[in-house]
C-alpha positions as CSV (number, residue, x, y, z in Angstrom):
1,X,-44.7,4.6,-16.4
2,X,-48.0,4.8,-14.0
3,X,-51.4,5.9,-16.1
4,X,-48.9,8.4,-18.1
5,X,-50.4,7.9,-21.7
6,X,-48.0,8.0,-24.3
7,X,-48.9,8.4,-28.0
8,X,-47.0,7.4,-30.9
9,X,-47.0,9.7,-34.1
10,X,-45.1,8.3,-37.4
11,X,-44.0,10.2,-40.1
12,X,-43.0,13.4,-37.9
13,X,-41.7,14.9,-41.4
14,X,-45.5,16.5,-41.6
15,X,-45.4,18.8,-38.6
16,X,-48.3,19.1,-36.6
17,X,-47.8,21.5,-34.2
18,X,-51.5,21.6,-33.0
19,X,-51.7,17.6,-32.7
20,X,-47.6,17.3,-31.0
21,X,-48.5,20.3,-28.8
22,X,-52.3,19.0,-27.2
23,X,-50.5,16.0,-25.9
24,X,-47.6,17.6,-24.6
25,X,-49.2,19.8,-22.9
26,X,-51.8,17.5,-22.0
27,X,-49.0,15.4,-20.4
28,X,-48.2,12.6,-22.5
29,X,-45.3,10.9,-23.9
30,X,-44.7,12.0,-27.2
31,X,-42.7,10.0,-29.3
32,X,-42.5,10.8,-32.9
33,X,-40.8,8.5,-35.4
34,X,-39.4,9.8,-39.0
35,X,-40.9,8.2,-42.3
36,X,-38.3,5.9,-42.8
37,X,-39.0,4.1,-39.2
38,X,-38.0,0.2,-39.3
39,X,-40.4,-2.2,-38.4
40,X,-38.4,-3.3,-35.7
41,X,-37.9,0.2,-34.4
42,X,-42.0,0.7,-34.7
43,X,-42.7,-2.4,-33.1
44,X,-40.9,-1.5,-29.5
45,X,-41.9,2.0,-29.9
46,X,-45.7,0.9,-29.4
47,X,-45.2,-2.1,-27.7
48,X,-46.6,-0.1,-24.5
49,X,-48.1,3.1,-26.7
50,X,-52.0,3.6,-25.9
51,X,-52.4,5.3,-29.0
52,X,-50.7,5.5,-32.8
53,X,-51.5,8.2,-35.4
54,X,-49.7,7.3,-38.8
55,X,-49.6,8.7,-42.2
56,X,-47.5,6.9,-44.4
57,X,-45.6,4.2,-42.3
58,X,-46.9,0.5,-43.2
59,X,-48.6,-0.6,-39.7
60,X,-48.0,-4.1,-40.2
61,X,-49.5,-7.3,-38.5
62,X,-46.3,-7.5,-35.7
63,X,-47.2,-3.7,-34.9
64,X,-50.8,-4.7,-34.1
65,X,-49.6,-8.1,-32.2
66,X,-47.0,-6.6,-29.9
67,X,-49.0,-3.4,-29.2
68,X,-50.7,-4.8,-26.0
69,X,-52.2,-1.2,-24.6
70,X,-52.7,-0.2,-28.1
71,X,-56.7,1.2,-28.3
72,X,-56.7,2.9,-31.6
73,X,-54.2,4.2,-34.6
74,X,-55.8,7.1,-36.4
75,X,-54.4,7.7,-40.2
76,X,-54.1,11.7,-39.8
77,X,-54.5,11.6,-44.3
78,X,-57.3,9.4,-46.0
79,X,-55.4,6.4,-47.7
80,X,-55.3,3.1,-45.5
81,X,-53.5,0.8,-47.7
82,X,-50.1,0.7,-45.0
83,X,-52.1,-0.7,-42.7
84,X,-52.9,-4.5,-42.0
85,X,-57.2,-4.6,-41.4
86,X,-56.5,-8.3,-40.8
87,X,-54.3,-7.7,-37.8
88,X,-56.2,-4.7,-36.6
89,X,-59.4,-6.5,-36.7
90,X,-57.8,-9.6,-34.7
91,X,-56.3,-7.3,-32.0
92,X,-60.0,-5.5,-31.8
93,X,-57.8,-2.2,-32.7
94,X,-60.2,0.3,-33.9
95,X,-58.7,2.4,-36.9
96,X,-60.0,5.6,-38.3
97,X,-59.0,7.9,-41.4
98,X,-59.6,11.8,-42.2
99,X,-61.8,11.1,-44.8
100,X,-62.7,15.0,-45.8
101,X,-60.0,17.4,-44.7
102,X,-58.5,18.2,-47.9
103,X,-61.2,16.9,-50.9
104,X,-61.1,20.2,-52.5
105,X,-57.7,21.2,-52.0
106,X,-56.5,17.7,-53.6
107,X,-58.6,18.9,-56.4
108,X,-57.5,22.0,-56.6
109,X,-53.5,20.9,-56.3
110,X,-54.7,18.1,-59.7
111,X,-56.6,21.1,-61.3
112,X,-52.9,23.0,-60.7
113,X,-50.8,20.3,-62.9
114,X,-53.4,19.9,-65.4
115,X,-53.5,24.0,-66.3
116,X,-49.9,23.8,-66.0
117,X,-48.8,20.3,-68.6
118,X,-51.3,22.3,-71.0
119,X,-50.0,25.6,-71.0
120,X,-46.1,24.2,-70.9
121,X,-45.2,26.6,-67.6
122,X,-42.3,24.3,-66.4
123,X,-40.5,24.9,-69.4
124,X,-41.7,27.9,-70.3
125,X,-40.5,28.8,-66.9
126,X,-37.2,27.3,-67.3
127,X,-36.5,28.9,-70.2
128,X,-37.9,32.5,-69.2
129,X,-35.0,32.0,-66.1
130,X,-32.3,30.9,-68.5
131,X,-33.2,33.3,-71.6
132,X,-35.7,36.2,-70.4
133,X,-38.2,35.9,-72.8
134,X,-39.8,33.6,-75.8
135,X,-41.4,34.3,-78.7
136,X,-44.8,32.6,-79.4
137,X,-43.0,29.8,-81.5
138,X,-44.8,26.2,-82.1
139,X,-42.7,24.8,-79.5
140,X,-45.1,27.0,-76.9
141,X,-48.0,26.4,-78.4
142,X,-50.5,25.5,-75.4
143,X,-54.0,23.9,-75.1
144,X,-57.0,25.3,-73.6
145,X,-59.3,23.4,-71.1
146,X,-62.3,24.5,-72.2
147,X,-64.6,22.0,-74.7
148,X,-61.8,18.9,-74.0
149,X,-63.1,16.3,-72.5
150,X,-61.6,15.1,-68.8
151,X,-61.6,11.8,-67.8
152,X,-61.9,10.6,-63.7
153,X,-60.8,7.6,-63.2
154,X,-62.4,7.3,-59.6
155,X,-65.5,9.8,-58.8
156,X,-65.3,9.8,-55.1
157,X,-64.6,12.7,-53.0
158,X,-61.9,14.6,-54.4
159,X,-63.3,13.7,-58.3
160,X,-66.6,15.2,-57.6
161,X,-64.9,18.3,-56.8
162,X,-62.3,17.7,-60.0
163,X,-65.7,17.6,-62.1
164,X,-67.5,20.7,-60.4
165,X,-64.0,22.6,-61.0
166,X,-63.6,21.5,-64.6
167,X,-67.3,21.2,-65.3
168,X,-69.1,24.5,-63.7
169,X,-66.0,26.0,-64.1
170,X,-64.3,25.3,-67.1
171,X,-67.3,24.0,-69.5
172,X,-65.6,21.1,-70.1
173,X,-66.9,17.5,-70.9
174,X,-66.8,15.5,-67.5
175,X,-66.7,11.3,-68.0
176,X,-66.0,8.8,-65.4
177,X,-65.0,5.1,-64.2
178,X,-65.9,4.1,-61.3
179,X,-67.9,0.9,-60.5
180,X,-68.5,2.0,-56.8
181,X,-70.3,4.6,-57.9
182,X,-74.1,4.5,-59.7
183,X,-75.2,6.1,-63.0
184,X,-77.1,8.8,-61.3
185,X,-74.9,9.2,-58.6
186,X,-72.0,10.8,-60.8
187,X,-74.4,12.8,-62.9
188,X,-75.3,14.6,-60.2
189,X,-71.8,15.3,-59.8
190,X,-71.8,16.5,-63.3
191,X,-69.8,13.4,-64.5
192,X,-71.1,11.0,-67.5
193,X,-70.3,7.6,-66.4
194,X,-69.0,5.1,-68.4
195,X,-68.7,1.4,-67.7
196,X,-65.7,0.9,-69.5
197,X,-62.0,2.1,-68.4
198,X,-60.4,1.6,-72.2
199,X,-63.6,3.1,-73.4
200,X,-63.2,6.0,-71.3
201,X,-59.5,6.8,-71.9
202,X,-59.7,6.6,-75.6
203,X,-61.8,9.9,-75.5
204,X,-59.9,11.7,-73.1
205,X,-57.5,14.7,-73.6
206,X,-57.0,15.4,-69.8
207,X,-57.1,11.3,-67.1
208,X,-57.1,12.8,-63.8
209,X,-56.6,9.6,-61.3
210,X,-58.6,9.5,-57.9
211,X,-59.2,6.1,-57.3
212,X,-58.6,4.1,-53.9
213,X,-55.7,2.4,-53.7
214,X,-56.2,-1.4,-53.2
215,X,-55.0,-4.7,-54.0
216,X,-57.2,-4.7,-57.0
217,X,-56.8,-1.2,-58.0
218,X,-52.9,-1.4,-58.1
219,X,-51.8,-0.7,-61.8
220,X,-55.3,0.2,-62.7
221,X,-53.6,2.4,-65.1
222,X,-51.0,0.1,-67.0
223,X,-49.5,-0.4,-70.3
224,X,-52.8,-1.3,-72.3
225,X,-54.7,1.6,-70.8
226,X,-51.8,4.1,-71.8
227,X,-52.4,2.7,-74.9
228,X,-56.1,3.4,-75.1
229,X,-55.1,7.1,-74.5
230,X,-54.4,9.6,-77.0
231,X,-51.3,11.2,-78.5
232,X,-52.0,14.4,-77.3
233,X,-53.7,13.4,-73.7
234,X,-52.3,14.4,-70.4
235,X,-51.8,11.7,-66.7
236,X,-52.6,13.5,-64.0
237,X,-52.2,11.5,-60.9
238,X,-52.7,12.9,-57.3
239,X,-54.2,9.3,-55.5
240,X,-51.7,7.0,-54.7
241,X,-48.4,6.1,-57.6
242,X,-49.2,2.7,-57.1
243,X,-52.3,3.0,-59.2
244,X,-50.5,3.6,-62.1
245,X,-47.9,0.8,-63.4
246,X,-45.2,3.4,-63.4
247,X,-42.2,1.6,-65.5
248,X,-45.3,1.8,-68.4
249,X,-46.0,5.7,-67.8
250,X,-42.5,6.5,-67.9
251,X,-41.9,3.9,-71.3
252,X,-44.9,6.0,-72.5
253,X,-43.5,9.6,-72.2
254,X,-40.1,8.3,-73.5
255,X,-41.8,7.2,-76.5
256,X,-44.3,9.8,-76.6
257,X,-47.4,7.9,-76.9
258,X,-48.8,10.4,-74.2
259,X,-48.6,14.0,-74.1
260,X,-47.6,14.1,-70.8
261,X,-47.7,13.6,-67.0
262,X,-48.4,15.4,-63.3
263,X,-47.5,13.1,-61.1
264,X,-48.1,14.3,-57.1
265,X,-47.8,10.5,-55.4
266,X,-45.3,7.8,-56.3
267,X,-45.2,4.2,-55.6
268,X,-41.9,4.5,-53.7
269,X,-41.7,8.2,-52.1
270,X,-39.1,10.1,-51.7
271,X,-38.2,10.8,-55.5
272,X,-34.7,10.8,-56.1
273,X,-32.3,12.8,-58.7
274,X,-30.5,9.6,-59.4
275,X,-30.6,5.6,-58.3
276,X,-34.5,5.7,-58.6
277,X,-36.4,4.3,-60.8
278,X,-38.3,7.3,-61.7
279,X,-35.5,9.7,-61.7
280,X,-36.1,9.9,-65.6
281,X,-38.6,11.4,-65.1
282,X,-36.9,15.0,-64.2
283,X,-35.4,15.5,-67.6
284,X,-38.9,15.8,-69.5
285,X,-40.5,18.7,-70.0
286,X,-43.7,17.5,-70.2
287,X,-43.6,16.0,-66.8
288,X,-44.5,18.1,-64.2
289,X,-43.4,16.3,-60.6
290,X,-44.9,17.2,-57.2
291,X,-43.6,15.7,-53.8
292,X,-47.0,14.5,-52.5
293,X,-48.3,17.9,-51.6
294,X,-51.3,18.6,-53.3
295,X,-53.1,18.1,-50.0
296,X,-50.4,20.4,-47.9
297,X,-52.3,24.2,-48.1
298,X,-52.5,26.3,-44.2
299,X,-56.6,26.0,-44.4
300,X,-56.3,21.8,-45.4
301,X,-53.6,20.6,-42.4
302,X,-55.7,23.0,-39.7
303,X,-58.8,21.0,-40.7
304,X,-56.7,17.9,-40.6
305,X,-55.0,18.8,-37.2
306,X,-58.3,19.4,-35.4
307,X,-60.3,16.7,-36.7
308,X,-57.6,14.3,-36.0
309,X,-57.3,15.8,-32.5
310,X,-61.1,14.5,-32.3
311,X,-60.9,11.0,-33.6
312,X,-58.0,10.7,-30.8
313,X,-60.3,12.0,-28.1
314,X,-63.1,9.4,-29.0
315,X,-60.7,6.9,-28.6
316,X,-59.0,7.8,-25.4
317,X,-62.0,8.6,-23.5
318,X,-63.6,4.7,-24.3
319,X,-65.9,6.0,-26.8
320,X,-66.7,4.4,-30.6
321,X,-64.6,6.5,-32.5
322,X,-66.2,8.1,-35.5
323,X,-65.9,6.4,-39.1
324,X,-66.5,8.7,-41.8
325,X,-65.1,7.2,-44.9
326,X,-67.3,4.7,-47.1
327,X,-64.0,2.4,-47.5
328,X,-64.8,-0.9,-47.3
329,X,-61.8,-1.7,-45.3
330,X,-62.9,0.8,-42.4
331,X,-66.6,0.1,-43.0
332,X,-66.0,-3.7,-42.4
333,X,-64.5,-2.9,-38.8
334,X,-66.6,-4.4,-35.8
335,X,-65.1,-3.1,-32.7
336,X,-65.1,0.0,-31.4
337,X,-66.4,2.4,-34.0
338,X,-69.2,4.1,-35.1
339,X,-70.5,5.1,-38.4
340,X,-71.3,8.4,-39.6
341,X,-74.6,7.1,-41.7
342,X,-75.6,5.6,-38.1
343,X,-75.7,9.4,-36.3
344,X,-76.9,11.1,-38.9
């Protein structure tokens, strides 16, 4: 193969035409690999591969161990939790996330499913199709946004932009959890904090989830916090479905102890009609489903694209390669990265 680089990208379902094209016509070998890759098949894939970009595929510790030439794997998307830091850290592997691409446009796509589970437009579409009109009967009786009070269960990024859009721009009450983030740090992203999670859900009428998924986040929302939540209150979860114990959301809904759900992410992705556990879920009207594309709008994947394109350069050419998210996971990394509070 000589000095030919060749570049591994997984989860070639997300096109990215600007990212595939550079390297081709840069040179390299391209090989892209679908979502449902094996291990196996990953691990002689980039077994010689000098770099790997990955979105969704787990990059496990036998990736990292076999990957001899491997000098970075960049996570074109901001959640980390496929990859194995252990491994990556022992095989001196930097690795690097998109931290800020689509903040807003998450926000936005959460904003989308809230306005629609309170005004009923998934039925009230379904039964427009089928009938041509209602009339304004009980049955369509929506809520307004406006005065309610929405809770975030994770103030980062994409909830500070949740709480300017619902806040500034909806006068609704803002309230928070987050323990990573101070007191004075979410009020001046318009969010009250409060230290309690059951505390906080019991005044909700709109939980809008953006918290990072890790080991101890998983089922941050389970059965007793469903139970902390209103009658009337709505889920809306665009982070990661394994932040939400999802066999409890769905025993919720069926006894209507919520109001109701918008679910973009899922713990195991790609939904299915039948044989999944979640496919329940498609015969409620007050779920509103999304296949993990709140993130996917024209202006969102050409800031990803580039940036990406960037993160790979650093790497290639020898340099630190640039480490702009505060995750502890990519913050604890000691080789061959750089830190954006360092450049500042």
């Amino acid at each position: 193969m000589g000095d030919k680089l060749k570049i591994v990208r997984t989860d070639r379902e997300l096109e990215c035409p600007l990212i595939d094209g550079h390297f081709r016509d840069g040179g390299a070998e391209l090989v892209l690999l679908p979502d449902d890759v094996s291990e196996d098949e990953l691990v002689i894939a980039t077994q010689d591969a000098d770099l790997l970009l990955m979105c969704y595929t787990p990059i496990t510790e036998r990736v990292f161990r076999s990957a001899a030439r491997l000098k970075g794997v960049v996570k074109y998307g901001v959640g980390v939790d496929a990859i194995d830091f252990a491994a990556a850290n022992a095989a001196k592997v930097p690795v690097v996330n998109i931290p800020e691409y689509a903040e807003e446009t998450v926000a936005e796509g959460a904003f989308a499913l809230m306005i629609a589970l309170a005004r009923k437009l998934v039925p009230l579409q379904r039964t427009m199709r089928r009938d041509g009109w209602v009339w304004p009967e009980n049955a369509w009786l929506g809520s307004d946004v406006a005065g309610k009070t929405i809770g975030l269960v994770g103030v980062g990024r994409i909830g500070r932009s949740m709480a300017r859009m619902a806040g500034a721009g909806f006068r609704a009450r803002v309230i928070g959890y987050d323990p990573s983030a101070s007191t004075d740090e979410m009020a001046a992203a318009g969010v009250e904090k409060v230290e309690n999670l059951h505390e906080m859900l019991a005044q909700c009428d709109f939980v809008s989830v953006h918290s990072v998924l890790k080991p101890e986040t998983r089922h941050l929302i389970g059965e007793a916090e469903l139970r902390c939540m209103k009658q009337t209150a709505f889920l809306i979860n665009s982070a990661r479905g394994a932040l939400v114990d999802e066999q409890a959301l769905l025993a919720a809904l069926k006894q209507n102890r919520i109001a109701g759900a918008g679910l973009d992410v899922f713990s195991q992705e790609p939904l299915s009609l039948a044989g999944h556990p979640l496919s329940e879920l498609f015969e409620m009207d007050n779920v509103l489903l999304s296949p993990h594309l709140t993130f996917y709008t024209r202006e969102a994947m050409a800031r990803l694209e580039l940036e990406t394109l960037q993160r790979c350069k650093e790497i290639l050419a020898g340099k630190p390669v640039l480490v702009k998210s505060r995750d502890s996971r990519l913050t604890s990394q000691c080789d061959g990265v750089v830190f954006a509070g360092d450049i500042d």
